[in-house]
PQR file of N, CA, C, O and H, with PARSE charges and radii, in Angstrom:
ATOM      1  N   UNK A   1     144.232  91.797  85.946 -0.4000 1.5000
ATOM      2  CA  UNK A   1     144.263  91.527  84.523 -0.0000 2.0000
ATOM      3  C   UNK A   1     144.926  90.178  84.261  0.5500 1.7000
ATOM      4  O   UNK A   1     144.453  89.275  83.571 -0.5500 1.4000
ATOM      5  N   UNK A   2     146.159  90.172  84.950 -0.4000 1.5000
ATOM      6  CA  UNK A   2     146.599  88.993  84.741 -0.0000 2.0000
ATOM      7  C   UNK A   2     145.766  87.178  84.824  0.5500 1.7000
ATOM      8  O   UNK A   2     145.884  86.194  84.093 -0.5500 1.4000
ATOM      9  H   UNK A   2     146.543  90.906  85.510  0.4000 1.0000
ATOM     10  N   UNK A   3     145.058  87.409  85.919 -0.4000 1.5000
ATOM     11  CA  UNK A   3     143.921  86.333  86.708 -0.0000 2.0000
ATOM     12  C   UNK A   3     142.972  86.091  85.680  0.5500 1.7000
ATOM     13  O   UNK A   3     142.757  84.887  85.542 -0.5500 1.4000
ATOM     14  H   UNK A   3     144.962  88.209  86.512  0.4000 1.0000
ATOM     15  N   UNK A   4     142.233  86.936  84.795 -0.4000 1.5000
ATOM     16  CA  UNK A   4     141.503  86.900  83.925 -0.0000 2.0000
ATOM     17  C   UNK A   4     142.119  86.480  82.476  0.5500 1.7000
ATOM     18  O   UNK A   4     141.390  85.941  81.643 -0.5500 1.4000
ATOM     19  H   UNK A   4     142.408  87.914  84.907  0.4000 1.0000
ATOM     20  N   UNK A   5     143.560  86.765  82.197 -0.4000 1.5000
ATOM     21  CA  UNK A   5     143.983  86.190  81.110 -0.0000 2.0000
ATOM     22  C   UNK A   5     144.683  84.652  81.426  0.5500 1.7000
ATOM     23  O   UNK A   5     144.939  83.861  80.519 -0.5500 1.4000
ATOM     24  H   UNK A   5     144.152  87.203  82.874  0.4000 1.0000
ATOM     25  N   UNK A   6     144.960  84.359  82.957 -0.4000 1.5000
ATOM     26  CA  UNK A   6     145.597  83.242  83.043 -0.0000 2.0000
ATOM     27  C   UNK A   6     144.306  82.289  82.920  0.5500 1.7000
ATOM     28  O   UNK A   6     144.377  81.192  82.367 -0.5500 1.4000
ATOM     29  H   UNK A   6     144.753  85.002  83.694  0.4000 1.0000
ATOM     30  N   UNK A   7     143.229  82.752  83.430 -0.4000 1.5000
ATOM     31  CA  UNK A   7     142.118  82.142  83.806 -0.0000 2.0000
ATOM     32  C   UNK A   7     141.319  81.715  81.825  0.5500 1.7000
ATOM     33  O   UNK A   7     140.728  80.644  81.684 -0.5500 1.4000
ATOM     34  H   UNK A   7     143.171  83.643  83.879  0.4000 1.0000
ATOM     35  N   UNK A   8     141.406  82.315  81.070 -0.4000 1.5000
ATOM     36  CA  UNK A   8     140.754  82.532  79.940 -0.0000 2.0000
ATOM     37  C   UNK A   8     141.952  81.312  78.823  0.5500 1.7000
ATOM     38  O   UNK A   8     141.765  80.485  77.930 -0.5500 1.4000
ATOM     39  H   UNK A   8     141.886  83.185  81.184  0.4000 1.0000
ATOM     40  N   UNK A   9     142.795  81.707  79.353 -0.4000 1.5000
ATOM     41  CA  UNK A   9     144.593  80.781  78.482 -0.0000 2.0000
ATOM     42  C   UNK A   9     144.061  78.903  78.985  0.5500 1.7000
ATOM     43  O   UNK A   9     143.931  78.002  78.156 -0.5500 1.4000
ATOM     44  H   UNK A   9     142.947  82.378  80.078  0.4000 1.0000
ATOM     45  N   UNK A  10     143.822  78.728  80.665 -0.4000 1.5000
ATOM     46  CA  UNK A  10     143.848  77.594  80.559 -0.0000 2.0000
ATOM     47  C   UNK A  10     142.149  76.907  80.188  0.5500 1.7000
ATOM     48  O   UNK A  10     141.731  75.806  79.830 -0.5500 1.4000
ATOM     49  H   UNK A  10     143.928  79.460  81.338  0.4000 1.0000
ATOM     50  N   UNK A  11     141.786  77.682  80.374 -0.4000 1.5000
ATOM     51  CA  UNK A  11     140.425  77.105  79.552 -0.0000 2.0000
ATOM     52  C   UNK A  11     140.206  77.037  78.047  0.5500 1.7000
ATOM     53  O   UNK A  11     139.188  76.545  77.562 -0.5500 1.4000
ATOM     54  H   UNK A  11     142.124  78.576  80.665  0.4000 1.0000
ATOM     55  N   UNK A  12     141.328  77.614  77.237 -0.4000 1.5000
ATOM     56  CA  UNK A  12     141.467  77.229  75.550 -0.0000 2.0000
ATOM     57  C   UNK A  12     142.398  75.930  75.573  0.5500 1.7000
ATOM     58  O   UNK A  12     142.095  75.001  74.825 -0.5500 1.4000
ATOM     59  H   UNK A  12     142.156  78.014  77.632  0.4000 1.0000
ATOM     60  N   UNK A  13     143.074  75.866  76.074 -0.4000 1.5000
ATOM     61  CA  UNK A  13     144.087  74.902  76.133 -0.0000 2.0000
ATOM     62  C   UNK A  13     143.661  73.604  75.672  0.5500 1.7000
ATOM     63  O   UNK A  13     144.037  73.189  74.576 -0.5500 1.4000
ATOM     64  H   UNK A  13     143.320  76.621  76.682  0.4000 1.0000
ATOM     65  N   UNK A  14     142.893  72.921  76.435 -0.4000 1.5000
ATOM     66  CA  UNK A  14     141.817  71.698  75.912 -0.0000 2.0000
ATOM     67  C   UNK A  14     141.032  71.804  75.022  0.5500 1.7000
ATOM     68  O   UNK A  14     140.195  70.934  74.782 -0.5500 1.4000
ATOM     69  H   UNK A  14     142.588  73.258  77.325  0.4000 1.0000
ATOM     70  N   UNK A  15     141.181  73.140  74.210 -0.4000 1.5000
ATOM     71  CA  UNK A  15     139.576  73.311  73.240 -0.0000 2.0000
ATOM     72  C   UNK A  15     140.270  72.175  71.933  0.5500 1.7000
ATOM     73  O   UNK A  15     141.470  72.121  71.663 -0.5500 1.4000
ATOM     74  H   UNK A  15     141.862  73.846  74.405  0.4000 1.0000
ATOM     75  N   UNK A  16     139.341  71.466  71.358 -0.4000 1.5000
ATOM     76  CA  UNK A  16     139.448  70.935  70.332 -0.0000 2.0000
ATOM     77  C   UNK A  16     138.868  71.659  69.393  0.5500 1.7000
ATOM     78  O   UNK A  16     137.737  72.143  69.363 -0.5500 1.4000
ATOM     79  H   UNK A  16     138.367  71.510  71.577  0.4000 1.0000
ATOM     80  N   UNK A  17     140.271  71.715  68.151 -0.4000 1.5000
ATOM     81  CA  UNK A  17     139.369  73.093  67.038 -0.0000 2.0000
ATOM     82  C   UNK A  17     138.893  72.216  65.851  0.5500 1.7000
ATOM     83  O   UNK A  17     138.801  72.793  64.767 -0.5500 1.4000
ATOM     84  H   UNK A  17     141.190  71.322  68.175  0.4000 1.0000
ATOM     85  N   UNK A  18     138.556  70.808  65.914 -0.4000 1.5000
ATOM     86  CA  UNK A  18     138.316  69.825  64.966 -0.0000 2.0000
ATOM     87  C   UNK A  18     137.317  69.985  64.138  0.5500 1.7000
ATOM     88  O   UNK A  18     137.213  70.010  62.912 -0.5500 1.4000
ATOM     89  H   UNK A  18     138.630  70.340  66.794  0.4000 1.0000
ATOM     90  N   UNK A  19     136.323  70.127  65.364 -0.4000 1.5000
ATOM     91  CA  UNK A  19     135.027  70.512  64.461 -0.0000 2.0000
ATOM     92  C   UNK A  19     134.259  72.191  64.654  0.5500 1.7000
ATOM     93  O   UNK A  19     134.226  72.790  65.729 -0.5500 1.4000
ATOM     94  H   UNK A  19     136.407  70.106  66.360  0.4000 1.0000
ATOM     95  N   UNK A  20     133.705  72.703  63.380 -0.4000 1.5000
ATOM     96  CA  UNK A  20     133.279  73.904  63.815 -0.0000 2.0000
ATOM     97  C   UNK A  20     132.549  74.341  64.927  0.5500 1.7000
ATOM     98  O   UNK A  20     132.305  75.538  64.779 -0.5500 1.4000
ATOM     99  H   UNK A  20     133.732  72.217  62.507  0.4000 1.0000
ATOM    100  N   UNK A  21     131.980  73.795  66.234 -0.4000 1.5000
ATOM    101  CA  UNK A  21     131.660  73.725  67.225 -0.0000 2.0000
ATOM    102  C   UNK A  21     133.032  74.126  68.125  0.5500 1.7000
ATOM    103  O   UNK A  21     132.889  75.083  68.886 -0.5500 1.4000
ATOM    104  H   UNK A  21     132.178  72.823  66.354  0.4000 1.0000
ATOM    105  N   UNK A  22     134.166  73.557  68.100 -0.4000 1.5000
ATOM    106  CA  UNK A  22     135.476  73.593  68.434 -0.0000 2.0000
ATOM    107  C   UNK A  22     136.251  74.920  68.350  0.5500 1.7000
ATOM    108  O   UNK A  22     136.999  75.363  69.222 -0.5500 1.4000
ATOM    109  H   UNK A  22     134.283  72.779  67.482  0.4000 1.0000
ATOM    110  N   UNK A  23     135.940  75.519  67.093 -0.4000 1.5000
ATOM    111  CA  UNK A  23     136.162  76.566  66.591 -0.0000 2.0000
ATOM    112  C   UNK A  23     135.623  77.918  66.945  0.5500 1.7000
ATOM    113  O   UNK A  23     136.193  79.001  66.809 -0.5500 1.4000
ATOM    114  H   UNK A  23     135.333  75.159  66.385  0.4000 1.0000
ATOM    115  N   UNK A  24     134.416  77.672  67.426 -0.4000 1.5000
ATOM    116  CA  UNK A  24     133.102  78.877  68.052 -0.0000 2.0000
ATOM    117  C   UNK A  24     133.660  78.700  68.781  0.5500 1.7000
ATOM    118  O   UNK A  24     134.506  79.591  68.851 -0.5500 1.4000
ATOM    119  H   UNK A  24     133.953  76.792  67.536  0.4000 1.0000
ATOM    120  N   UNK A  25     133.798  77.817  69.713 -0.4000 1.5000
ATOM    121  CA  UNK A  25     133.908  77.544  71.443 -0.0000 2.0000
ATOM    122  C   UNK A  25     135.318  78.440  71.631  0.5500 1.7000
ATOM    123  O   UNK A  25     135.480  79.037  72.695 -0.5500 1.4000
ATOM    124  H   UNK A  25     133.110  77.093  69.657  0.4000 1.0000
ATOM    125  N   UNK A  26     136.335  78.521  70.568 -0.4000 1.5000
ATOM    126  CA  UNK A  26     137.864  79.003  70.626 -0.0000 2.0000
ATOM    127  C   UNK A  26     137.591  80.241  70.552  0.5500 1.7000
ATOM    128  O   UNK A  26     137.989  80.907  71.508 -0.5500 1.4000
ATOM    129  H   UNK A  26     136.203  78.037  69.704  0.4000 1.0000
ATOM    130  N   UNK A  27     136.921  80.904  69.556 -0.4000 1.5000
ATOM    131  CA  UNK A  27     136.501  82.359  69.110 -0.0000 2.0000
ATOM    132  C   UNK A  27     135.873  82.698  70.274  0.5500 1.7000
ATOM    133  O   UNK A  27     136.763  83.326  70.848 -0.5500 1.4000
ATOM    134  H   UNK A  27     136.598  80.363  68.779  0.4000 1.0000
ATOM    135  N   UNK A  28     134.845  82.697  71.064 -0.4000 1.5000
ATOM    136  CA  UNK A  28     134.519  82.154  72.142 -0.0000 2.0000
ATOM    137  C   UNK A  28     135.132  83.176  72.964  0.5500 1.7000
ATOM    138  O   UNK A  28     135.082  84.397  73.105 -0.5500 1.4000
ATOM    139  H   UNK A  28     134.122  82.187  70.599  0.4000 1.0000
ATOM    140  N   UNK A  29     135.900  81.890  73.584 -0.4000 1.5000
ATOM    141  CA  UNK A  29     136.795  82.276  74.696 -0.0000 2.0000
ATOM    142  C   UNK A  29     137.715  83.706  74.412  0.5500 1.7000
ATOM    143  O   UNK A  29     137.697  84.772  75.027 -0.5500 1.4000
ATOM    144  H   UNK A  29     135.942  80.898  73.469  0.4000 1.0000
ATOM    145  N   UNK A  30     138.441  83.322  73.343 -0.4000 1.5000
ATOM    146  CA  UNK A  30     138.959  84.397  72.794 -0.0000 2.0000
ATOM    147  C   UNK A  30     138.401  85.559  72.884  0.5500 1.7000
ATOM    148  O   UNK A  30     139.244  86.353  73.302 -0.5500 1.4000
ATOM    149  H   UNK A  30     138.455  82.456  72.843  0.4000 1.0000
ATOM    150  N   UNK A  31     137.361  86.081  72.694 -0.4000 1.5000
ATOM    151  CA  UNK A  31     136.258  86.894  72.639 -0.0000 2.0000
ATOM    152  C   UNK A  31     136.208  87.748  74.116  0.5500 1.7000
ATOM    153  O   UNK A  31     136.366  88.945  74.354 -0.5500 1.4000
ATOM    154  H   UNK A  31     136.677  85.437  72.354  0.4000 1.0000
ATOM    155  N   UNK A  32     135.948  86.713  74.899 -0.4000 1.5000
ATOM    156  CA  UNK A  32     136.025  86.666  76.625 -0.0000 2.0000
ATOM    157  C   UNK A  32     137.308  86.779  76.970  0.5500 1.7000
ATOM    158  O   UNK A  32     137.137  87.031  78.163 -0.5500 1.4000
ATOM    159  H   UNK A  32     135.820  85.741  74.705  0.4000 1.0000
ATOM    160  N   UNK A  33     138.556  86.784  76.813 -0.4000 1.5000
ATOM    161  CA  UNK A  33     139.728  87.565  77.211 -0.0000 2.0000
ATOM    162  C   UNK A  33     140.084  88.511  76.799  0.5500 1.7000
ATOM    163  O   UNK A  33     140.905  89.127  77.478 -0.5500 1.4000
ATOM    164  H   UNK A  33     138.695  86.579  75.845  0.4000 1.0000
ATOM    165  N   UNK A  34     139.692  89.022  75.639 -0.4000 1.5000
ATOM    166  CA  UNK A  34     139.476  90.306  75.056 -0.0000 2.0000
ATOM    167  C   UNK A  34     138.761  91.257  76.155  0.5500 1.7000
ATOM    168  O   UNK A  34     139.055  92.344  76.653 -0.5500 1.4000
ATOM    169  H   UNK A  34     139.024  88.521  75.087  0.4000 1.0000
ATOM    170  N   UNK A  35     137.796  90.440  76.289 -0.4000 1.5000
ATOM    171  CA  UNK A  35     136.368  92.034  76.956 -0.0000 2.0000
ATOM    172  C   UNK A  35     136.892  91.870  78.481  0.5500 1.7000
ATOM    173  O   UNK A  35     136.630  92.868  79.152 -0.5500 1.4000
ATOM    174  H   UNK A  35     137.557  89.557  75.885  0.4000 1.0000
ATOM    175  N   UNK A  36     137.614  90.777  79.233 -0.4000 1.5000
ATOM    176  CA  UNK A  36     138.122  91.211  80.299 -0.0000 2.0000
ATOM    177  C   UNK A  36     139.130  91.880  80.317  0.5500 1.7000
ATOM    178  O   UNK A  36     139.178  92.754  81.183 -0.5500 1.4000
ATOM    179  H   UNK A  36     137.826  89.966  78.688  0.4000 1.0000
ATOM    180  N   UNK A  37     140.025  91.760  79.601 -0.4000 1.5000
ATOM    181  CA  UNK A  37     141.045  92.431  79.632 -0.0000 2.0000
ATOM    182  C   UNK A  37     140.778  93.750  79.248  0.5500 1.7000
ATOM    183  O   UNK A  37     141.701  94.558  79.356 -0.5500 1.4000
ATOM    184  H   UNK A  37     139.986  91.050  78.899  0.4000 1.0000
ATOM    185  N   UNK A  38     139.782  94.094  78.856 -0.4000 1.5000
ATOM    186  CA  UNK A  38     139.580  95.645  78.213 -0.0000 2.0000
ATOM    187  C   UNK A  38     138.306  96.329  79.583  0.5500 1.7000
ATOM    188  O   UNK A  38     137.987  97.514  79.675 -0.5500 1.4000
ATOM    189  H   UNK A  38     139.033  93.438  78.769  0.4000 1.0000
ATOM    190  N   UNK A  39     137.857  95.345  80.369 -0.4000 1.5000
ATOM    191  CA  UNK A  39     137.450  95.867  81.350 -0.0000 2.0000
ATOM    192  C   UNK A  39     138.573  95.850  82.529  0.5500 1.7000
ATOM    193  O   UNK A  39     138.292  96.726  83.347 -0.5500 1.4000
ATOM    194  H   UNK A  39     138.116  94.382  80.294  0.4000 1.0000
ATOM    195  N   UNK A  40     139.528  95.274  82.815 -0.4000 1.5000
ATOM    196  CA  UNK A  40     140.516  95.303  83.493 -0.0000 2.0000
ATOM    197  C   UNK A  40     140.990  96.694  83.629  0.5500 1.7000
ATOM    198  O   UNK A  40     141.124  97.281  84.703 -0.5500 1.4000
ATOM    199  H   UNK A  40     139.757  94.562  82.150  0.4000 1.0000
ATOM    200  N   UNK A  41     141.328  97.365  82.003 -0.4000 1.5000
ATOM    201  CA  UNK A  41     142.072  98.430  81.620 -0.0000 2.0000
ATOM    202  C   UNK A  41     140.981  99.832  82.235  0.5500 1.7000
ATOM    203  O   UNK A  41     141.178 100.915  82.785 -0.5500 1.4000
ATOM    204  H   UNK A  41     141.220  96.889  81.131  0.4000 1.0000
ATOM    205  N   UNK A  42     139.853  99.090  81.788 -0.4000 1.5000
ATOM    206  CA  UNK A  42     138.943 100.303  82.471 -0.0000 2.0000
ATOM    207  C   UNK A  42     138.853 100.813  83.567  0.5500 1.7000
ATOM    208  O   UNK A  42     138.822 102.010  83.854 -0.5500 1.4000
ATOM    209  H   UNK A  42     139.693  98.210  81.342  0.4000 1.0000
ATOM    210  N   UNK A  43     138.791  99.623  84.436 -0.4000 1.5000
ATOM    211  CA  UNK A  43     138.759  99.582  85.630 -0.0000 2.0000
ATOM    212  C   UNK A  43     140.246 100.631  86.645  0.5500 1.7000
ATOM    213  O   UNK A  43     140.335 101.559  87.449 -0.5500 1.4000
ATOM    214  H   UNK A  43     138.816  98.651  84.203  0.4000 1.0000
ATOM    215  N   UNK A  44     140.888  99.934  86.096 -0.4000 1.5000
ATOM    216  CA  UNK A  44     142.242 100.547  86.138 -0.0000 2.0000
ATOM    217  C   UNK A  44     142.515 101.704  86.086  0.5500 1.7000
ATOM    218  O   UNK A  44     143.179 102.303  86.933 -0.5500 1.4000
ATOM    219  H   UNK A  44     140.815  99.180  85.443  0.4000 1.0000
ATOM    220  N   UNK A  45     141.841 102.368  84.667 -0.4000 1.5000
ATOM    221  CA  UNK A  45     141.916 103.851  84.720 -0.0000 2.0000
ATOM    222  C   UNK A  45     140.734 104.708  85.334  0.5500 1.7000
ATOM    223  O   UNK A  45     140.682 105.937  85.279 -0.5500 1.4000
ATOM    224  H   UNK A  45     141.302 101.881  83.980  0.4000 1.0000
ATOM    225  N   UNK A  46     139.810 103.901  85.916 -0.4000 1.5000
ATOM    226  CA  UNK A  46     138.815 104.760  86.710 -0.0000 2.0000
ATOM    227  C   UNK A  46     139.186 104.516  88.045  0.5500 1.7000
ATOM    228  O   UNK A  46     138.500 105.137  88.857 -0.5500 1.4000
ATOM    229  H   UNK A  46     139.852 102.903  85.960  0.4000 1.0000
ATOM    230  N   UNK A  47     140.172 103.713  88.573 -0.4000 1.5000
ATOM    231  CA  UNK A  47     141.116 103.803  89.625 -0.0000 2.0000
ATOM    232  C   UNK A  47     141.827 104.909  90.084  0.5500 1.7000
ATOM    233  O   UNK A  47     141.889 105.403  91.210 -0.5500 1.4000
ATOM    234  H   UNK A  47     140.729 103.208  87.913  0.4000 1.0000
ATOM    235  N   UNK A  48     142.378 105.234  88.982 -0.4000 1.5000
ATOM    236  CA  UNK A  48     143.267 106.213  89.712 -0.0000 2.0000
ATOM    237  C   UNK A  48     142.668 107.723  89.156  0.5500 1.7000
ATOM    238  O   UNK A  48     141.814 107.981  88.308 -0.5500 1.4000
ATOM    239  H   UNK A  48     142.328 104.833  88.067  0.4000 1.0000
ATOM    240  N   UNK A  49     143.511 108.592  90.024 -0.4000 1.5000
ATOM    241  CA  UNK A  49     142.793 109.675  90.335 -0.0000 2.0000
ATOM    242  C   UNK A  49     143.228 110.408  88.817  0.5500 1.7000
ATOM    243  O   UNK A  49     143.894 109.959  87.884 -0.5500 1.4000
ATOM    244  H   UNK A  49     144.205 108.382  90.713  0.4000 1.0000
ATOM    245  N   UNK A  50     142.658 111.517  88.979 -0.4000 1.5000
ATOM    246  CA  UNK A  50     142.664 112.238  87.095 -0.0000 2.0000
ATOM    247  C   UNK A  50     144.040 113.226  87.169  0.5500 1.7000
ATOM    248  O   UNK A  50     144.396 113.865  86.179 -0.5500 1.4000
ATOM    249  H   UNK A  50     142.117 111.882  89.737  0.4000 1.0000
TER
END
């Protein structure tokens, strides 16, 4: 989980939110550390035993 949010953090870092293109691209990413991190969690709990 962590790899996927460190990985998702430095790729906003450079986003320019200037123009609305900038702004998608942020929502974006954002978007994409959300759904990994919520497949992370999944993953996680279909890991371990019940």
């Amino acid at each position: 989980m962590n790899t996927a949010s460190n990985v998702a953090t430095v790729r906003t870092a450079p986003a320019a939110n200037n123009s609305w293109l900038g702004k998608l691209r942020a929502l974006a990413l954002h978007a994409l550390n959300l759904h990994l991190q919520n497949c992370a969690v999944l993953a996680e709990a279909h890991r371990r035993p019940q």
